[in-house]
PQR file with spaces between the fields and no chain letter, atoms N, CA, C, O and H, PARSE charges and radii, in Angstrom:
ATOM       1  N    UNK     1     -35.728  -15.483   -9.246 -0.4000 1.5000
ATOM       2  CA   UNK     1     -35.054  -14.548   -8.377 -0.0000 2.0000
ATOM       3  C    UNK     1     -34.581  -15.314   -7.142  0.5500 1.7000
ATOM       4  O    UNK     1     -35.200  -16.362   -6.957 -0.5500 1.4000
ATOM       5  N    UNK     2     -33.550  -15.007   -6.186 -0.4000 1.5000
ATOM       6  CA   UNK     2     -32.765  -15.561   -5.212 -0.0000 2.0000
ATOM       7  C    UNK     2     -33.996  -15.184   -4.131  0.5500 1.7000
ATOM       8  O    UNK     2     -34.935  -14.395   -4.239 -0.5500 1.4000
ATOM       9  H    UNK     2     -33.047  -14.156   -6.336  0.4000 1.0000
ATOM      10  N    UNK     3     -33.550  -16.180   -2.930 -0.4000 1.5000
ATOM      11  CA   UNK     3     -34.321  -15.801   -1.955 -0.0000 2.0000
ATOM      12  C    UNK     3     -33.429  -14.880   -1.027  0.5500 1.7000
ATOM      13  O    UNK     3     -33.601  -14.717    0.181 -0.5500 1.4000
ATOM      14  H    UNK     3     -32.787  -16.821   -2.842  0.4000 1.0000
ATOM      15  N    UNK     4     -32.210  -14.174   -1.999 -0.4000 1.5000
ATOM      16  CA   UNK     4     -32.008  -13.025   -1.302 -0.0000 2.0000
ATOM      17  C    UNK     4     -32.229  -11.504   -1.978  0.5500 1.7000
ATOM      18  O    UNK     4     -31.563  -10.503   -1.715 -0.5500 1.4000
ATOM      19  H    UNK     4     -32.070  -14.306   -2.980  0.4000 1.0000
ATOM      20  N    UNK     5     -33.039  -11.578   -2.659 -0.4000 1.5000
ATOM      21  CA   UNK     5     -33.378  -10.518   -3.489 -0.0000 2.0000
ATOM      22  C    UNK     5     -34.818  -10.254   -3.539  0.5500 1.7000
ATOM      23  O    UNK     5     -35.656  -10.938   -4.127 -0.5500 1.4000
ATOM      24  H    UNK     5     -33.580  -12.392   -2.873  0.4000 1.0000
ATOM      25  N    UNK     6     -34.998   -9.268   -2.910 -0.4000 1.5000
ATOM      26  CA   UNK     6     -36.900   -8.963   -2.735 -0.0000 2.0000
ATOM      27  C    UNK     6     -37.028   -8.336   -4.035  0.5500 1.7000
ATOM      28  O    UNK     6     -35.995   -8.136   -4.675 -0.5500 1.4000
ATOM      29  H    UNK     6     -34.317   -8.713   -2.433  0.4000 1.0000
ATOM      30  N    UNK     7     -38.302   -7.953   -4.578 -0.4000 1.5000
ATOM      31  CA   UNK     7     -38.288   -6.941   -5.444 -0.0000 2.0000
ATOM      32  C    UNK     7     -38.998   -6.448   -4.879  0.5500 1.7000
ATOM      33  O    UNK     7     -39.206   -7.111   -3.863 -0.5500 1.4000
ATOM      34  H    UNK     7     -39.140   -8.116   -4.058  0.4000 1.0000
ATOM      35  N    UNK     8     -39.975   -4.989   -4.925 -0.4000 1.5000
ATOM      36  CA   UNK     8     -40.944   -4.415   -4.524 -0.0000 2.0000
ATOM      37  C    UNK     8     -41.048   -3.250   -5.395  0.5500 1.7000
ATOM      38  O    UNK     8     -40.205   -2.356   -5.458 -0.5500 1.4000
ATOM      39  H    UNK     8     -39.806   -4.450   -5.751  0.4000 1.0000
ATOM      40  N    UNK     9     -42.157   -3.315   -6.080 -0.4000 1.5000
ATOM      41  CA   UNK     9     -42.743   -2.235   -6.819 -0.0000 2.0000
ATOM      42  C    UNK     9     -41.440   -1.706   -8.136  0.5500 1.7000
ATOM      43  O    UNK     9     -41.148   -0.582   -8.547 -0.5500 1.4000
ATOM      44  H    UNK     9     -42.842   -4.042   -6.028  0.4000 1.0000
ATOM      45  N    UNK    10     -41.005   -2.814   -8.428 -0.4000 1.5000
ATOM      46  CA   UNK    10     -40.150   -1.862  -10.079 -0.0000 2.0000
ATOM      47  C    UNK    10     -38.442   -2.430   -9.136  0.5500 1.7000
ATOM      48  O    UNK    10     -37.454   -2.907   -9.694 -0.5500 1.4000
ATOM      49  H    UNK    10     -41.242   -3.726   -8.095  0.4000 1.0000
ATOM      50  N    UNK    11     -38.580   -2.210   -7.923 -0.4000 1.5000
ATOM      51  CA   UNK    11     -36.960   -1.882   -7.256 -0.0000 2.0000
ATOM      52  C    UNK    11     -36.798   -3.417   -7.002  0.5500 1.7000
ATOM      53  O    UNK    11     -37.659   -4.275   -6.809 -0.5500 1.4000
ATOM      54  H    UNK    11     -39.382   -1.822   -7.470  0.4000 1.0000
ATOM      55  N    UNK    12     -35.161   -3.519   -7.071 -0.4000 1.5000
ATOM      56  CA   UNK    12     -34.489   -4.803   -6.406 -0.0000 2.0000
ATOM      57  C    UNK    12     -33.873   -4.396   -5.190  0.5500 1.7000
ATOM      58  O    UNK    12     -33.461   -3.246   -5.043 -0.5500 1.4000
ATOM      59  H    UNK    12     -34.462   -2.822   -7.228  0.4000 1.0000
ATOM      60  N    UNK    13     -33.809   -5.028   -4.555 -0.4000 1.5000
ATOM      61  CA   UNK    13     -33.609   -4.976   -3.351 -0.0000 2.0000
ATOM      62  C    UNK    13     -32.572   -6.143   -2.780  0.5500 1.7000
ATOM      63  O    UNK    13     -32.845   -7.327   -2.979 -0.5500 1.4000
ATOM      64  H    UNK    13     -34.144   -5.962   -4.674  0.4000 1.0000
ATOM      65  N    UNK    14     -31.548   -5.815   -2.167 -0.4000 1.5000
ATOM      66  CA   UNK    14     -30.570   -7.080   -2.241 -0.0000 2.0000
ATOM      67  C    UNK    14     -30.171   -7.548   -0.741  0.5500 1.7000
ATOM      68  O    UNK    14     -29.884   -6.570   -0.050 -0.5500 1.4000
ATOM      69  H    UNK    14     -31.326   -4.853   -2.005  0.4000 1.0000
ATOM      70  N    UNK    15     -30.076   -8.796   -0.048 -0.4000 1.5000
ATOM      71  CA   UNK    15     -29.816   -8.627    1.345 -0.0000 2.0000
ATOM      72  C    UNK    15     -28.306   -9.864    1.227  0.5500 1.7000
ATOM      73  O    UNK    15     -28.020  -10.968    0.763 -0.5500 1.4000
ATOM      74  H    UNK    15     -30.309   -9.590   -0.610  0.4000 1.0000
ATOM      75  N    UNK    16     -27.509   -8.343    2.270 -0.4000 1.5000
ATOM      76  CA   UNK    16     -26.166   -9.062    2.478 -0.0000 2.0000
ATOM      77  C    UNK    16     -26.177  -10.665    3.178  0.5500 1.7000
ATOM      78  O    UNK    16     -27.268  -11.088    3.561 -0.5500 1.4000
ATOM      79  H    UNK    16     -27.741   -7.447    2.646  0.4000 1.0000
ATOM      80  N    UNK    17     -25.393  -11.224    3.279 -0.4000 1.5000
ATOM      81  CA   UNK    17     -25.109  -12.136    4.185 -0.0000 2.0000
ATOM      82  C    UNK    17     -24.794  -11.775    5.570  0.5500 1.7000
ATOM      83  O    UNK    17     -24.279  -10.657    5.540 -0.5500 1.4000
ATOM      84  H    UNK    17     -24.507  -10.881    2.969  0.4000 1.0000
ATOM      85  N    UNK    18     -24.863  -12.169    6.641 -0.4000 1.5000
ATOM      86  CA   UNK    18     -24.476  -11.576    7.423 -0.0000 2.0000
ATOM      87  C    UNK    18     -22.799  -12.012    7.640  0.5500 1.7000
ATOM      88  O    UNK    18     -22.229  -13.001    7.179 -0.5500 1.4000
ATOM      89  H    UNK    18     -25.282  -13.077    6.664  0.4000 1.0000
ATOM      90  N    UNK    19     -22.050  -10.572    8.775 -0.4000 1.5000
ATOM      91  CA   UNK    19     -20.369  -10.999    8.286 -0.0000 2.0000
ATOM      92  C    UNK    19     -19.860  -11.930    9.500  0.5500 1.7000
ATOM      93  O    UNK    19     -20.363  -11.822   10.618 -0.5500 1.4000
ATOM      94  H    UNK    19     -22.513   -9.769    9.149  0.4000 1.0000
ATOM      95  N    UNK    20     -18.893  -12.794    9.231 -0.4000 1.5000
ATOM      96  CA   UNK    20     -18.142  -13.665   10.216 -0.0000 2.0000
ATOM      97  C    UNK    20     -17.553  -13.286   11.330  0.5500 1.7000
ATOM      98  O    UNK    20     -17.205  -12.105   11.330 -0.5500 1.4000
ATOM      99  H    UNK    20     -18.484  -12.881    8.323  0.4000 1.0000
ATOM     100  N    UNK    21     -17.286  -14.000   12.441 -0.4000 1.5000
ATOM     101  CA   UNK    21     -16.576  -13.849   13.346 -0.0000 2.0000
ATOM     102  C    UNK    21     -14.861  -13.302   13.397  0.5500 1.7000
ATOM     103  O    UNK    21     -14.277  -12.551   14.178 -0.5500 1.4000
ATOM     104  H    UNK    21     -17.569  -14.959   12.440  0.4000 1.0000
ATOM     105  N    UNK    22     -14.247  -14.321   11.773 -0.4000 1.5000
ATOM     106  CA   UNK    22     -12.994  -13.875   11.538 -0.0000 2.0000
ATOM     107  C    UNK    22     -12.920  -12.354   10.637  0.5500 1.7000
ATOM     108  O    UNK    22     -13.698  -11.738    9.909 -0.5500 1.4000
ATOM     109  H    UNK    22     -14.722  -14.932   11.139  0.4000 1.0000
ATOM     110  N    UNK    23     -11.675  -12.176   11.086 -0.4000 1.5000
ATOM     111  CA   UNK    23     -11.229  -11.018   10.576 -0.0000 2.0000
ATOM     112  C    UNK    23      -9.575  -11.129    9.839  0.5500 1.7000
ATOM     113  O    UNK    23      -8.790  -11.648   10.633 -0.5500 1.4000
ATOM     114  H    UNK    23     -11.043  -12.676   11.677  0.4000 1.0000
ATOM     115  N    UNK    24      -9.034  -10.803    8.712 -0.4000 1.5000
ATOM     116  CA   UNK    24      -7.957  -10.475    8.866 -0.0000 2.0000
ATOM     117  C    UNK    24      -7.298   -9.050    8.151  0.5500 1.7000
ATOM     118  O    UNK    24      -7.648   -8.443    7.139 -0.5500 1.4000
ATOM     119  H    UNK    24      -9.671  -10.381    8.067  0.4000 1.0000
ATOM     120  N    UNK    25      -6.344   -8.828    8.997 -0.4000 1.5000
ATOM     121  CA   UNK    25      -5.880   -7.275    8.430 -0.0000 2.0000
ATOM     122  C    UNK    25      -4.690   -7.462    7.266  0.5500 1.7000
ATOM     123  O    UNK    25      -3.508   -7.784    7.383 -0.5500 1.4000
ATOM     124  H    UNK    25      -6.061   -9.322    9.819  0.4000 1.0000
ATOM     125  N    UNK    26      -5.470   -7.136    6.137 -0.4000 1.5000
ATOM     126  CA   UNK    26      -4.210   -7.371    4.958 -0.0000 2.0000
ATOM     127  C    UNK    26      -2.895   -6.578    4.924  0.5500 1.7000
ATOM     128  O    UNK    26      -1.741   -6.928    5.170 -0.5500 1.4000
ATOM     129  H    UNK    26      -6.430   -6.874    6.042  0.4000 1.0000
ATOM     130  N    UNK    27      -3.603   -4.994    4.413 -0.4000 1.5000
ATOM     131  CA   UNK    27      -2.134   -4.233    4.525 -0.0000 2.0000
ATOM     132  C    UNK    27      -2.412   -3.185    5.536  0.5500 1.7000
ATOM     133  O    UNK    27      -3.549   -3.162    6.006 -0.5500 1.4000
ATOM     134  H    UNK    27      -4.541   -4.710    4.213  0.4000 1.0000
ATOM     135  N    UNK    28      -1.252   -2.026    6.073 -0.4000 1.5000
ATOM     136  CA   UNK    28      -1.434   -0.892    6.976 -0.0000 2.0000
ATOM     137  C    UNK    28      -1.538   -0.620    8.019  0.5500 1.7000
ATOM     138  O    UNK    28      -1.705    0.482    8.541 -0.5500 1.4000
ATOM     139  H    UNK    28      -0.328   -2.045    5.690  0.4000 1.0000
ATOM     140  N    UNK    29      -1.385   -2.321    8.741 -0.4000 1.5000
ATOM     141  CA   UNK    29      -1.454   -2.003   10.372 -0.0000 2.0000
ATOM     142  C    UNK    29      -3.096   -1.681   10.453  0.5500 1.7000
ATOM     143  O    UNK    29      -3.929   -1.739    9.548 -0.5500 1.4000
ATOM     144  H    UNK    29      -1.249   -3.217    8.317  0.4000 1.0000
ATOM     145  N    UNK    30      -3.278   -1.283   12.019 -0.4000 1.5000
ATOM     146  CA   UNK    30      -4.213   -1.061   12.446 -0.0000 2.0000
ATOM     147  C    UNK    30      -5.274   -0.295   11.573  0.5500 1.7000
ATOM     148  O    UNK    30      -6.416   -0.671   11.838 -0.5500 1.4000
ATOM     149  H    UNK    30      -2.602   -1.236   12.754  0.4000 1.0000
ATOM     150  N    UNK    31      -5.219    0.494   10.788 -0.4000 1.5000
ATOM     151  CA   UNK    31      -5.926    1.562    9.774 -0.0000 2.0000
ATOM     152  C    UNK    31      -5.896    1.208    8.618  0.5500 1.7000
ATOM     153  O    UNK    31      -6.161    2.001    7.715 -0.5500 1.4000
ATOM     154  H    UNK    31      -4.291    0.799   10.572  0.4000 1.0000
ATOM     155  N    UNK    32      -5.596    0.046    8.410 -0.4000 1.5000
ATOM     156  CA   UNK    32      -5.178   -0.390    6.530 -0.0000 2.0000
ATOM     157  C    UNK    32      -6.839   -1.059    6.045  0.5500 1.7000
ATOM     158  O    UNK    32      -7.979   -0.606    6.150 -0.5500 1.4000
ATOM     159  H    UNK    32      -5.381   -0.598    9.144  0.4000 1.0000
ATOM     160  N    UNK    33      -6.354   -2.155    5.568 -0.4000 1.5000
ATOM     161  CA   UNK    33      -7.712   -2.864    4.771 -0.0000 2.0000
ATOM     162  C    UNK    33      -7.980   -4.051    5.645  0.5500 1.7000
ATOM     163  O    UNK    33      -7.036   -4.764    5.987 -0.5500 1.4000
ATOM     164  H    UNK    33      -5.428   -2.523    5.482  0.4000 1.0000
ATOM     165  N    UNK    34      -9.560   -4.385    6.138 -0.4000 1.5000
ATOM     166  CA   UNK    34     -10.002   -5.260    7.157 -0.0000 2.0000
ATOM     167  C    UNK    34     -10.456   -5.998    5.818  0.5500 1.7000
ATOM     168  O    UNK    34     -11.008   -5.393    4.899 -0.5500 1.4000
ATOM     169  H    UNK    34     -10.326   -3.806    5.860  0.4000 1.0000
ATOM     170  N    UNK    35     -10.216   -7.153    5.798 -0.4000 1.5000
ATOM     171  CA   UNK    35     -11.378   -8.350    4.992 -0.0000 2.0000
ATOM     172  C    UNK    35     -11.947   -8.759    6.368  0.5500 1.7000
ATOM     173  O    UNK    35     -11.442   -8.711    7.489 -0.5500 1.4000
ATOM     174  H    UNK    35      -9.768   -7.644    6.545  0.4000 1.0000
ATOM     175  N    UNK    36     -13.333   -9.236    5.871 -0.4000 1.5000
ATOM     176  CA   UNK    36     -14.301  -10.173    7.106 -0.0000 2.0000
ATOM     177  C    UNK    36     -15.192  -11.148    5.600  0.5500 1.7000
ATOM     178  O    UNK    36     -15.503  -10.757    4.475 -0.5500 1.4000
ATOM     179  H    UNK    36     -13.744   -9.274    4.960  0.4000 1.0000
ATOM     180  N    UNK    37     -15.316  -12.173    6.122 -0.4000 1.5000
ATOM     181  CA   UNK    37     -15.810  -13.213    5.078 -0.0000 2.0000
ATOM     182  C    UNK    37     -17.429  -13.268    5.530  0.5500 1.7000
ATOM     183  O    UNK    37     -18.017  -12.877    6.539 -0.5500 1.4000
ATOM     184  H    UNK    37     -15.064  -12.491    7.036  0.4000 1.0000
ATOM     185  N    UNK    38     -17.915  -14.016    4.160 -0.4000 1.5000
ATOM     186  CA   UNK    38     -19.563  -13.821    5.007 -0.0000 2.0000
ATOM     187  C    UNK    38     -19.491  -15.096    5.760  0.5500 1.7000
ATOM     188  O    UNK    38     -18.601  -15.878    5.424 -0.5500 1.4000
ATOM     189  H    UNK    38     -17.438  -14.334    3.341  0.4000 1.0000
ATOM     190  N    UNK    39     -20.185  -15.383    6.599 -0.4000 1.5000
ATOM     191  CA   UNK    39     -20.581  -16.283    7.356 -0.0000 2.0000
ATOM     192  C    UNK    39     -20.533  -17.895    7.229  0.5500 1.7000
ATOM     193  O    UNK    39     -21.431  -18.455    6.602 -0.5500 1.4000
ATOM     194  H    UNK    39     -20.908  -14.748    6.871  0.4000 1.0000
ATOM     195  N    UNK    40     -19.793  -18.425    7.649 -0.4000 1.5000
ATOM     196  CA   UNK    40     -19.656  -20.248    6.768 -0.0000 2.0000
ATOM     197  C    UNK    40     -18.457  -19.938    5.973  0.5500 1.7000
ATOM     198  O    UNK    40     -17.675  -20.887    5.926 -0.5500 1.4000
ATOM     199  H    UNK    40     -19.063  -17.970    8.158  0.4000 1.0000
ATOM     200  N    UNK    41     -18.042  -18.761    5.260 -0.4000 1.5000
ATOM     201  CA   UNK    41     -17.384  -18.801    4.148 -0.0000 2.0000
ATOM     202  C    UNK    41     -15.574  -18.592    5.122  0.5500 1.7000
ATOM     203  O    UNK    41     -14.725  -17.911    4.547 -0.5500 1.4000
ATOM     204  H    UNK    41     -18.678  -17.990    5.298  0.4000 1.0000
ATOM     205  N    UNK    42     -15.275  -19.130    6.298 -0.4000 1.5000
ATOM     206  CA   UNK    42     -13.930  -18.517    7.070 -0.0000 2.0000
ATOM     207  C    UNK    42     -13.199  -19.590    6.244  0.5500 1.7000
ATOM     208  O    UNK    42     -13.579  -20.597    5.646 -0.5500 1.4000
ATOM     209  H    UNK    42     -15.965  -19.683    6.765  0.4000 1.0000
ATOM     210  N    UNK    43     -11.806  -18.896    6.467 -0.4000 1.5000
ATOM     211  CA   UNK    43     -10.578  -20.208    6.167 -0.0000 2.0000
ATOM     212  C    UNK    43     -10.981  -21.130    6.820  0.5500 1.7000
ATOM     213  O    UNK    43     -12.010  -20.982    7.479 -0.5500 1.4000
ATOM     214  H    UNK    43     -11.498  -18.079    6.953  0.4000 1.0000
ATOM     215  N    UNK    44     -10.209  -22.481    6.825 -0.4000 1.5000
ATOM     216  CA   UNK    44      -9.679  -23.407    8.019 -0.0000 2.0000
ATOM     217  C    UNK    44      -8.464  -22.718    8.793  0.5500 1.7000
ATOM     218  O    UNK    44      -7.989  -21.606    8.559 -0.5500 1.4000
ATOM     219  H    UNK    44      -9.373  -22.601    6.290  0.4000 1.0000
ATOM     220  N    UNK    45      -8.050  -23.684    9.822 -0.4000 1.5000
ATOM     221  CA   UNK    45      -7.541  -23.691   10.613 -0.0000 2.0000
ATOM     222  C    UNK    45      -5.675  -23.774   10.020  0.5500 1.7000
ATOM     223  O    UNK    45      -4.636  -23.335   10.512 -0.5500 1.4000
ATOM     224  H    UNK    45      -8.436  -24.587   10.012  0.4000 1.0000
ATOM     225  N    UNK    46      -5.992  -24.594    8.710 -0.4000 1.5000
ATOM     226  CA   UNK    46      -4.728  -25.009    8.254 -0.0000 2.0000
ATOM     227  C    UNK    46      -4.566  -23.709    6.945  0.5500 1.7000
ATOM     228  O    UNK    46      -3.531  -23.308    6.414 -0.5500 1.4000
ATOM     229  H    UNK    46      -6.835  -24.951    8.309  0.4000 1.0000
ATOM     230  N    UNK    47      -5.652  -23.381    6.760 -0.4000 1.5000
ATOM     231  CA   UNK    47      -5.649  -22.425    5.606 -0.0000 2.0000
ATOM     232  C    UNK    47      -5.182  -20.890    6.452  0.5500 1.7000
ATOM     233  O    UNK    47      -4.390  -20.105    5.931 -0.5500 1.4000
ATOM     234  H    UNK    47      -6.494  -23.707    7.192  0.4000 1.0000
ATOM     235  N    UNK    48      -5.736  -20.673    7.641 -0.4000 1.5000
ATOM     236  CA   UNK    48      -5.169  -19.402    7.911 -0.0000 2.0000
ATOM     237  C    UNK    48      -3.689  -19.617    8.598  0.5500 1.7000
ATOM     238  O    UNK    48      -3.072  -18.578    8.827 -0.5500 1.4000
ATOM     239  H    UNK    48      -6.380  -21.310    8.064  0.4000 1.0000
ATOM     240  N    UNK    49      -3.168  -20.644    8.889 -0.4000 1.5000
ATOM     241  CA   UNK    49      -1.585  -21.375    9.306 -0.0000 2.0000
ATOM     242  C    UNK    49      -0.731  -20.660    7.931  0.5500 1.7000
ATOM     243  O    UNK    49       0.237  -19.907    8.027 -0.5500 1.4000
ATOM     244  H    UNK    49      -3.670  -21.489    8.702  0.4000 1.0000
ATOM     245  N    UNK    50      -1.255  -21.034    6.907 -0.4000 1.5000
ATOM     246  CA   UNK    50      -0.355  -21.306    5.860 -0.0000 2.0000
ATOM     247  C    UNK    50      -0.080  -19.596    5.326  0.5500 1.7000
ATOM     248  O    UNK    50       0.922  -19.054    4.861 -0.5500 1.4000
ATOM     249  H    UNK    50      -2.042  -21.646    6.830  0.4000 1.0000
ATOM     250  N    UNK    51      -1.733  -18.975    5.696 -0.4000 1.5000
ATOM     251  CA   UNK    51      -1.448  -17.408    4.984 -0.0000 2.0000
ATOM     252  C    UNK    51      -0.816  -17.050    5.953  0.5500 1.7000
ATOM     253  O    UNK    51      -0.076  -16.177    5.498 -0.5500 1.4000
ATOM     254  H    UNK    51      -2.548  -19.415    6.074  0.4000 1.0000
ATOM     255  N    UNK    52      -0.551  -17.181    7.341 -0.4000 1.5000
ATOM     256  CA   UNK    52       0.333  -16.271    7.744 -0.0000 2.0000
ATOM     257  C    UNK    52       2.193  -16.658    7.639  0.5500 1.7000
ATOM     258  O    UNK    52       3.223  -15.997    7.766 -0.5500 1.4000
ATOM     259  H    UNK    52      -1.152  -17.890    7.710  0.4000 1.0000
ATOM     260  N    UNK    53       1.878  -17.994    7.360 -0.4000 1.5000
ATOM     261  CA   UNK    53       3.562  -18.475    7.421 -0.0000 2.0000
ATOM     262  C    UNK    53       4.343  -18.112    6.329  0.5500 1.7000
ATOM     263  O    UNK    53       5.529  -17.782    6.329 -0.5500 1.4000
ATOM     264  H    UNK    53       1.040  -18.531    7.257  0.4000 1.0000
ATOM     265  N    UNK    54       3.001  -18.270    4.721 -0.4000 1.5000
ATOM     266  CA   UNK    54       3.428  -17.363    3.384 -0.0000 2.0000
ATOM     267  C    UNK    54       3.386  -16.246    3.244  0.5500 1.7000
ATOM     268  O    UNK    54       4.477  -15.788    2.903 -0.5500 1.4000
ATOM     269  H    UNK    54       2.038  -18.538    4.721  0.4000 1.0000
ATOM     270  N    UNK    55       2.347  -15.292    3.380 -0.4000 1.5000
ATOM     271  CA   UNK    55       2.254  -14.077    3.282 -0.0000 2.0000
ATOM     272  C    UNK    55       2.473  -12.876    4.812  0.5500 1.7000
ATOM     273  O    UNK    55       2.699  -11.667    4.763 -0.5500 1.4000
ATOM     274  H    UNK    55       1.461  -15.664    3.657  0.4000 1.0000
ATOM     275  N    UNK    56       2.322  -13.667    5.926 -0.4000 1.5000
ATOM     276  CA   UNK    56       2.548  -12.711    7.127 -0.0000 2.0000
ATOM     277  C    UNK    56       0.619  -12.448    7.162  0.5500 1.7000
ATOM     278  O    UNK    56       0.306  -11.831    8.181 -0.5500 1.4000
ATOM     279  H    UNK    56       2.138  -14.649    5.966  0.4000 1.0000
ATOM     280  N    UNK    57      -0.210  -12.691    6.549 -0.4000 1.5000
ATOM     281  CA   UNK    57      -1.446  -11.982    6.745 -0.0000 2.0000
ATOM     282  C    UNK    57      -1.866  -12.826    8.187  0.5500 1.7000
ATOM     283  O    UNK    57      -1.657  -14.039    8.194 -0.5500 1.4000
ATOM     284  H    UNK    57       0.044  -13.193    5.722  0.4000 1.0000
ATOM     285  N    UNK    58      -2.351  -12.295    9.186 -0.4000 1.5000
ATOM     286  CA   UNK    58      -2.859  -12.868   10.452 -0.0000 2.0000
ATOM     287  C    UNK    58      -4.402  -12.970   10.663  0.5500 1.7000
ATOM     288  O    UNK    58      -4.917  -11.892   10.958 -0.5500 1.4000
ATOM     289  H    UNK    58      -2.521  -11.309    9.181  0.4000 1.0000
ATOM     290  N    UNK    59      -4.921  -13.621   10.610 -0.4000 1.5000
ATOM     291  CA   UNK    59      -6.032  -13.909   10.742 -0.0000 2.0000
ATOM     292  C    UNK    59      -6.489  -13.664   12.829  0.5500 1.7000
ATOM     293  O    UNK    59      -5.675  -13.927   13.714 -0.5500 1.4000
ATOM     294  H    UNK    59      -4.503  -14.497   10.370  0.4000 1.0000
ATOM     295  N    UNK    60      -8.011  -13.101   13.105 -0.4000 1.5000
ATOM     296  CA   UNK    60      -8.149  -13.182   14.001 -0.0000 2.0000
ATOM     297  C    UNK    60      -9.671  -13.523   14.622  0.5500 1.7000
ATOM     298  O    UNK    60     -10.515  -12.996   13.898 -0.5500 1.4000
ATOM     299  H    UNK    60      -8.673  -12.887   12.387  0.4000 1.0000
ATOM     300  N    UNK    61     -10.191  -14.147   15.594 -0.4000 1.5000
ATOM     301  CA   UNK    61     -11.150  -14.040   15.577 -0.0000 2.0000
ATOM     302  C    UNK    61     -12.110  -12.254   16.412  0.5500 1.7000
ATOM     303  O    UNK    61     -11.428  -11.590   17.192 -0.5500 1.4000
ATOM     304  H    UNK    61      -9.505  -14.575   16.182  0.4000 1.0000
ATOM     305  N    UNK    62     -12.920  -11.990   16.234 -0.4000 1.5000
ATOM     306  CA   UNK    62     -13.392  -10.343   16.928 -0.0000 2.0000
ATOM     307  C    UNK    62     -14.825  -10.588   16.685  0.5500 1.7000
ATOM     308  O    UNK    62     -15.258  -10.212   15.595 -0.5500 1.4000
ATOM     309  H    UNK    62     -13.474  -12.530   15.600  0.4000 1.0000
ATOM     310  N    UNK    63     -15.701  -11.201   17.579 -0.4000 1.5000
ATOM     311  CA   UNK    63     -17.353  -11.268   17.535 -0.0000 2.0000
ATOM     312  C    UNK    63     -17.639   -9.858   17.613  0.5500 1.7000
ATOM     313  O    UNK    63     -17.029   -8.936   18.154 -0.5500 1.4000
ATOM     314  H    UNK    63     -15.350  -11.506   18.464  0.4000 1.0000
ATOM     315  N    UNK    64     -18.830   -9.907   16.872 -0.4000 1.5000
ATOM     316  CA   UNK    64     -19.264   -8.757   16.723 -0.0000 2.0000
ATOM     317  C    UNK    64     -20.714   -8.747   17.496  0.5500 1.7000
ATOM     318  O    UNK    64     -21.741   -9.422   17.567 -0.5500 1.4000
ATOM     319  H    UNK    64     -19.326  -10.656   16.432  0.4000 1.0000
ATOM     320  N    UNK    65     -20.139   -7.552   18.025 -0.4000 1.5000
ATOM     321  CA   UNK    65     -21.498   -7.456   19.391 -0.0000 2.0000
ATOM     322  C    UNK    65     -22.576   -6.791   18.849  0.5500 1.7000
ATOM     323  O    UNK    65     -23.586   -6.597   19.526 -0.5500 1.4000
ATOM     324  H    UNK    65     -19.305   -7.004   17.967  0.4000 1.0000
């Protein structure tokens, strides 16, 4: 078993990653679909360059308090 998966008594039990600093908004403007990556897992610097120059997607950073 992962050391992110407890079991206890019969049940699995699963623990998220915690989520990243980046954010980007795919479709809908302000109210559409948020991706947030887990933690370690962000683009680069050259990787979020390229999604917004190909696709328009903007990447941002938003700590979460």
């Amino acid at each position: 078993m992962s050391e992110r998966a407890v079991s206890f008594a019969g049940h699995i039990f699963l623990a998220n990653p915690p989520p990243s600093d980046w954010e980007c908004r795919l479709i809908g403007g302000p109210h559409g679909v948020v991706f947030r990556p887990a933690k370690g897992c962000e683009p680069n610097a050259f990787h979020r360059l390229m999604q917004r120059l190909a696709f328009g997607i903007k990447w941002r950073r938003n700590p979460i308090s």
